[in-house]
N, C-alpha and C positions, 0 to 999 in steps of 0.2 A: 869126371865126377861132378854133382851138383851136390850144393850147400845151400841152405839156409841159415842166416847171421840175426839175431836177434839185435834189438837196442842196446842191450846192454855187454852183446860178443858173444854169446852163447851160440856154440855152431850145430848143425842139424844136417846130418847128408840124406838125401832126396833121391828121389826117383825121380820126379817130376814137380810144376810148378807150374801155375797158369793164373790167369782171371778171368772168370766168366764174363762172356759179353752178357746171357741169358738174366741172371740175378746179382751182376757184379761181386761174388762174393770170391777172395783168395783162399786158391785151396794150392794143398801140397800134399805128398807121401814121405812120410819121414823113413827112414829104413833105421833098423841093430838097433832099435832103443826101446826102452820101457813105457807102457803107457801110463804110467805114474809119470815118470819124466815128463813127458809130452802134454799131458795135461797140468800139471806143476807151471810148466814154462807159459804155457800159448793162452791159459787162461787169464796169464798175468798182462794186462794191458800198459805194463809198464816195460813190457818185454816186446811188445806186438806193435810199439807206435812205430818205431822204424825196422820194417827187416829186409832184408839184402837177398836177392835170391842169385848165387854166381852159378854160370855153367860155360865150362873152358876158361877162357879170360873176359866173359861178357859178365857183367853184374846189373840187374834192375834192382830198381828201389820201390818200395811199396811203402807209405806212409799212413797212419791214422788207422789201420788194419785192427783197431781194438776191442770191438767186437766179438765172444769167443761163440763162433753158432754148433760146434760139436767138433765129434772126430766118427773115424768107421775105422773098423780095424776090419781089413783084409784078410783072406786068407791064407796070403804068400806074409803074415805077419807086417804088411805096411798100413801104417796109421794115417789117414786121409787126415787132414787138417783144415778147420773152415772157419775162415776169419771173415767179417766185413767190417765198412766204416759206418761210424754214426749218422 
């Protein structure tokens, strides 16, 4: 299972997670949530300075991520999530 961990602990399970080499921008698939939720949180740049992305027992950190450049909602219902830094 991966997660996504906001600054402030707020957790988020994922599909996947990466950073573009292309346009440096952090994207993710959030899965089972709301897009109220999801936009609520990831807009909030107080939520997006530090997020944790674990999968197994490996954890990356991505900082300054506060930037909120959109989302796309899939049609298996995951919410693509697109962050970059200033």
């Amino acid at each position: 299972m991966q997660t996504i961990t906001t600054a402030t602990g707020k957790v988020f399970q994922v599909a996947w997670c990466g950073l573009s080499t292309i346009d440096y921008v952090l994207r993710f698939g959030v899965r089972g949530e709301s897009m109220t939720d999801v936009l609520q949180v990831f807009m909030n740049p107080d939520e997006t300075e530090t997020i944790l992305h674990t999968f197994d027992e490996r954890t990356n950190e991505y900082n300054g991520y506060t930037v909120f450049r959109g989302v796309d909602l899939k049609s298996n219902g995951e919410i693509v999530v697109s962050l970059s830094q200033e």
